[in-house]
C-alpha positions in Angstrom: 23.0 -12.8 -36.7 23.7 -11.4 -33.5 25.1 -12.8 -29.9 23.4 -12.2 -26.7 24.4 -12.6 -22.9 22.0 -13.1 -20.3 22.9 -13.1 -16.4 21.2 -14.5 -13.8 19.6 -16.8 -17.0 18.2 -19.4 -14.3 15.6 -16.9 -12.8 12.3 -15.8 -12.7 12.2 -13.0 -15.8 15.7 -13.6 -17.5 14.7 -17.5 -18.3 11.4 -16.3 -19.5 13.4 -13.9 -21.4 15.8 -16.6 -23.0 12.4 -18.6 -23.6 11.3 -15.7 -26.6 14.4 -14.7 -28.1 15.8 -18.8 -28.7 12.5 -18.4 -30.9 14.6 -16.7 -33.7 17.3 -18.5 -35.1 19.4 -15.7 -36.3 19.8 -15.1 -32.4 22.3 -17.0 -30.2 21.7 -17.4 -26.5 24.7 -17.5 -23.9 23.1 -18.0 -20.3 24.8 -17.8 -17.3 24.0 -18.2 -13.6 25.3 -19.6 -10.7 21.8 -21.3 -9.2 22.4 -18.8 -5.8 18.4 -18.4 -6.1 18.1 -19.4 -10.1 16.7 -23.1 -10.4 17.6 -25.4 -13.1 14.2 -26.0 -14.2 13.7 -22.6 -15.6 16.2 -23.5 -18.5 14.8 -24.2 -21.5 13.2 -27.9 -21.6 14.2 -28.6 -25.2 18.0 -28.2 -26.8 18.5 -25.3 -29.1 21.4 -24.9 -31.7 21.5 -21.2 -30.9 21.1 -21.3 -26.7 23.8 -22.5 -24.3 24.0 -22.8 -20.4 27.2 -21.6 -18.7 27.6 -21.6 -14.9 29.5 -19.0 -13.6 29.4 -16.6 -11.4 29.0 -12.8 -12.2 30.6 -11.6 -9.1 33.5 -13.5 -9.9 35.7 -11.6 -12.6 37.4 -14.8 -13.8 34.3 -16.7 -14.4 32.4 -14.1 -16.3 35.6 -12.9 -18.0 36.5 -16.5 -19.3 33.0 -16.1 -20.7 32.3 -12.6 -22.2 36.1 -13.2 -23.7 35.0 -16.3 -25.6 32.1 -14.9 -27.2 31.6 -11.6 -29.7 28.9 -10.7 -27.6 26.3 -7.8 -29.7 24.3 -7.3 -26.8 23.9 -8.0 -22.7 20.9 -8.6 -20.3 22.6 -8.2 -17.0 19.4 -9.3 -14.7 21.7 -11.5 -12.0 21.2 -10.2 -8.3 20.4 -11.3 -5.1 16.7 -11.1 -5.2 13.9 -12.1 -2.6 12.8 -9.5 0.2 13.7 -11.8 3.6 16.9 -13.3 1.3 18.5 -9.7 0.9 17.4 -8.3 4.5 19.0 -11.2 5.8 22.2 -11.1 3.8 22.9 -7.3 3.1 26.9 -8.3 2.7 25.9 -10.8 0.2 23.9 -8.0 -2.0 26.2 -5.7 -1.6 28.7 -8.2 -3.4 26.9 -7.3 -6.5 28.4 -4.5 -7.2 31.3 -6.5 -8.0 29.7 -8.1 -10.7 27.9 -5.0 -11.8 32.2 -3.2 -12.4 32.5 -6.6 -14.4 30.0 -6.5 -16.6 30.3 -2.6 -17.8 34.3 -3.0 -17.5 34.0 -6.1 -20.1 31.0 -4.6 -22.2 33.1 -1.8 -22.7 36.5 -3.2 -23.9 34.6 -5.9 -26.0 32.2 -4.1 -28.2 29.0 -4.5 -27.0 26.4 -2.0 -28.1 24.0 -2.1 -25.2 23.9 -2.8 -21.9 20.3 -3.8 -20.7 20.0 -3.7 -16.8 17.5 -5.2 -14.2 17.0 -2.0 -12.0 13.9 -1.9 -9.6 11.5 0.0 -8.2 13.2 -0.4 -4.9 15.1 2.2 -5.7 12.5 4.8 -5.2 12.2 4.4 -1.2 9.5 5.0 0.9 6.8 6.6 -2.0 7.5 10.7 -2.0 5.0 10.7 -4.7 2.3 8.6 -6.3 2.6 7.5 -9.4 6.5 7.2 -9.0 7.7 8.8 -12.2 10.8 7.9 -13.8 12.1 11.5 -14.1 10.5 13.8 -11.4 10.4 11.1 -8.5 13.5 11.3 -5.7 15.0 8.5 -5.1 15.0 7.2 -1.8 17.3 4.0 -1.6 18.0 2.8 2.3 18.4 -0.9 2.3 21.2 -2.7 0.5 19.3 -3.9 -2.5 17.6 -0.6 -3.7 21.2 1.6 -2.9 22.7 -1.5 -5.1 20.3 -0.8 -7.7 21.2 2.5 -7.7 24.7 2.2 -7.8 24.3 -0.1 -10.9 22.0 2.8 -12.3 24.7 5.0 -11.9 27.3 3.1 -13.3 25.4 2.5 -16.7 25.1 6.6 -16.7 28.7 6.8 -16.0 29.9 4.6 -18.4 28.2 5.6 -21.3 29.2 9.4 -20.6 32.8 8.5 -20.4 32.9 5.3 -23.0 30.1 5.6 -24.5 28.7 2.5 -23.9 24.9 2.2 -24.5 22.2 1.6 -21.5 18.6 1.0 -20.8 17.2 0.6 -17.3 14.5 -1.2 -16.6 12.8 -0.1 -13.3 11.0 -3.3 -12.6 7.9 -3.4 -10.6 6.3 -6.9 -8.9 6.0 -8.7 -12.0 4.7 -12.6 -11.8 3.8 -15.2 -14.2 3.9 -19.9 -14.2 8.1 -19.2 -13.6 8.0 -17.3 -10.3 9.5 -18.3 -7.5 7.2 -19.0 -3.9 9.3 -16.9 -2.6 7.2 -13.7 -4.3 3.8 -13.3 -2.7 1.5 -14.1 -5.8 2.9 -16.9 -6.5 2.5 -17.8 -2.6 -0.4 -17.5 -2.5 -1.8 -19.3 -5.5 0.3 -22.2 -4.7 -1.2 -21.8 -0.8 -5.0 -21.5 -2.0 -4.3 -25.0 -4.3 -3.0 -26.5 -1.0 -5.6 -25.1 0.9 -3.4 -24.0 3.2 -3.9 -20.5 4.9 -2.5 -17.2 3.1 -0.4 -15.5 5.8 0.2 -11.5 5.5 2.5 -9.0 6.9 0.6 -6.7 9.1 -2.5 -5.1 8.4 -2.2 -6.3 5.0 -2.9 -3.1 3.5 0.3 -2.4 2.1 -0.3 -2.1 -1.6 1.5 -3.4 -5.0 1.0 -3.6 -8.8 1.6 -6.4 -10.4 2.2 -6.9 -14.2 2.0 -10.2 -16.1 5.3 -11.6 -17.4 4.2 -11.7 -21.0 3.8 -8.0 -21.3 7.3 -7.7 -19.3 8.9 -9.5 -22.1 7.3 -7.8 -25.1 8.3 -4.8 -24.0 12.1 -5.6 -23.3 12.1 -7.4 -27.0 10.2 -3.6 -28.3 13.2 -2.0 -26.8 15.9 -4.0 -27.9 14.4 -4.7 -31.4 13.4 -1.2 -32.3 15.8 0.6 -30.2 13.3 2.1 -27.9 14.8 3.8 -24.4 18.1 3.7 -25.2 20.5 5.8 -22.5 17.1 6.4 -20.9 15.4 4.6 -18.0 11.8 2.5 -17.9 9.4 1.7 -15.4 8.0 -1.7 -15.7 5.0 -2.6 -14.5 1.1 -2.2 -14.3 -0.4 1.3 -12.6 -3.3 -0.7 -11.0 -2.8 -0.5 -7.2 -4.1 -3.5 -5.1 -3.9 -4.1 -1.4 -1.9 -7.1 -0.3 -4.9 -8.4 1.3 -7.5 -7.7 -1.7 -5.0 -9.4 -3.3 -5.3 -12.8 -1.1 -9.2 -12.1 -1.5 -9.3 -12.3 -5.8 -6.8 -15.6 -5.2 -9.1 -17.2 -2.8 -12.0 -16.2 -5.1 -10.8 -17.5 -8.3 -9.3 -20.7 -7.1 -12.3 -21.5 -4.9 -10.4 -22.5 -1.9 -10.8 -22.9 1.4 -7.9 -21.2 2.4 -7.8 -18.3 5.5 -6.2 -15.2 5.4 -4.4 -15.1 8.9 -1.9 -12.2 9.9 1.8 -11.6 11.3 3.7 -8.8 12.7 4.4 -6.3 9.7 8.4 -6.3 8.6 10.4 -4.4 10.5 12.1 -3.0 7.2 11.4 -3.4 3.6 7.7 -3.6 3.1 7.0 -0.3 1.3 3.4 0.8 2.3 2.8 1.8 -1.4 4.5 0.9 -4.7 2.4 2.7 -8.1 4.3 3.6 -11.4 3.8 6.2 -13.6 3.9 3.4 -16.6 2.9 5.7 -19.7 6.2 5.5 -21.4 5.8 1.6 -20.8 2.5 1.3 -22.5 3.2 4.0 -25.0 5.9 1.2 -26.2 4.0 -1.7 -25.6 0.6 0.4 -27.7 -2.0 -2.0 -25.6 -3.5 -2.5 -22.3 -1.4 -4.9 -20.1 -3.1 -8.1 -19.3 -5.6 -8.0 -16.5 -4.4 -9.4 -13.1 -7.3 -12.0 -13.3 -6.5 -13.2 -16.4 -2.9 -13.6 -15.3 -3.7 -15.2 -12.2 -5.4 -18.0 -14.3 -2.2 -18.1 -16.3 -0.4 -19.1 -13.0 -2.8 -21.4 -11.6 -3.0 -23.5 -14.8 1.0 -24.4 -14.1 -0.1 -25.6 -10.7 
C-alpha cells in the first residue's frame, strides 16, 4: 500500500495522472487544487475507494498543512502552478506566489517522511534556446520571466533540500505536452477545437516560432517508469518529443486532418514569452520509456475524437 499526494490534481497532466495510478488499488489518491485554472471536470468521472478530492490551496500553508498532516503521505506529485502563457505574463505577482507553496511542500515533505518529491519543472526554464537540442546537463539556463525563474527556484529548492535533508527529487522538465484533457488555453488544443468550429486559427507573428509536442499517454508512462522503478531519482528529465514543428505547419496538419475550412490569419508576435525555438535533447526520456513516442498525427486524432 502506499499514499500519494497530487497538487494542482484539477489540471491538464496531474488529473491524467490521478486517472492511471486510481487503476491499482493498493494505491490511494489524495488530490488537491484550488480550481485557479484546474476545472472540475478533469476529476475522475467515477468514485474510487482509494482517490479523494480536497480543495485547498498550496500557497496557503494552513490548507495544505491541514492536509499533508492528516495523511501518511509515501510519495508527492507537486504539479500546482500558475500555468497558461498570457495568464502568467499578465499576472507575474500571482506566479511569483508560488514559491510560497513550493517552501510548503518541501518544508512538510521533509518533516513528514515522504520519500520523494516529484516536481513539475518546465522547459521554460531554459530561456531564449543557447543551444539546440536543449540538454538537461550541458544547456545554461536562461530564466527571465516570472514563471521560468519560478521554476527554477523550485528546481533549486528540491536540490537544496535533499543536500541538506535528504529528501528525495525528480524534476521533470516538461515540454508542450497535449492530449483530450488540455485546456484551449494551449495552442493545439486551440486549434483543433477552432478547425471543428470552422472558425479561423489565429497565430502569433510569422508563425514560425517552433515547438515539440508530446502526447500525454507517453508523459504519463514515463512519470509511472520513474516512480515505479525508481528511475531519475535526485536527477532531472526532459519531457517531451525531439520533433520540431513550426507553429504554423502545425495549424496546416490540423486543418488537414480535420478537413476544415478554417484560415490561418495572423497577429502581432508577443512582445515577451514566445520562444522562437523549443527542442529537447529527450534520449534519457526515451531510453526510460524503451519506444518511440506516439506520432503527432496519431495524437491529434486522439484529441479530435473528444471533440
Amino acid at each position: 500500500m502506499r499514499t500519494i499526494l497530487i497538487t494542482g490534481a484539477a489540471g491538464f497532466i496531474p488529473s491524467s495522472l490521478a486517472d492511471k495510478l486510481i487503476e491499482d488499488e493498493q494505491t490511494t489518491i489524495i488530490a488537491v487544487d484550488n480550481f485557479l485554472t484546474g476545472k472540475i471536470d478533469n476529476l475522475p468521472k467515477t468514485i474510487k475507494s482509494n482517490y479523494r478530492f480536497i480543495k485547498a490551496d498550496i500557497n496557503n500553508y494552513q490548507d495544505i498543512s491541514a492536509v499533508v498532516l492528516s495523511y501518511k503521505f509515501d510519495y508527492i506529485f507537486h504539479y500546482a502552478a500558475v500555468v497558461g502563457v498570457q495568464r502568467t505574463l499578465d499576472n507575474p505577482i500571482m506566479v511569483l506566489d508560488d514559491i510560497k507553496g513550493i517552501q510548503n511542500i518541501l518544508l512538510l515533505a521533509k518533516n513528514t517522511g515522504v520519500k520523494r518529491v516529484f516536481f513539475s519543472s518546465s522547459s521554460e526554464v531554459y530561456g531564449e534556446p543557447v543551444e539546440i537540442p536543449q540538454n538537461e546537463y550541458t544547456t545554461p539556463l536562461n530564466s527571465k520571466l516570472p514563471y521560468a525563474i519560478v521554476k527554477n527556484i523550485g528546481e533549486a529548492f528540491l536540490r537544496s533540500y535533499q543536500q541538506e535533508h535528504g529528501l528525495d527529487y525528480t524534476i521533470f522538465r516538461f515540454f508542450n505536452t497535449y492530449g483530450p484533457k488540455q485546456s484551449t488555453d494551449f495552442v493545439l488544443a486551440k486549434f483543433v477545437k477552432a478547425a471543428l468550429e470552422g472558425r479561423d486559427i489565429t497565430l502569433f507573428g510569422d508563425g514560425l516560432q517552433t515547438r515539440t509536442f508530446c502526447y500525454i499517454d507517453d508523459n504519463i508512462e514515463v512519470t509511472l517508469k520513474c516512480l515505479n522503478e525508481n528511475f531519475c531519482v535526485n536527477d532531472v528529465l526532459n519531457m517531451g518529443s525531439n520533433i520540431e514543428i513550426s507553429i504554423k505547419k502545425l495549424a496546416e496538419i490540423v486543418i488537414d486532418i480535420t478537413k476544415s475550412k478554417s484560415k490561418i490569419t495572423y497577429l502581432p508576435a508577443l512582445v515577451e514569452g514566445d520562444m522562437r525555438r523549443r527542442c529537447p535533447d529527450n534520449g534519457n526520456m526515451i531510453g526510460i520509456l524503451g519506444r518511440d513516442l506516439t506520432s503527432l498525427e496519431v495524437g491529434i486524432k486522439m484529441v479530435i475524437e473528444k471533440y
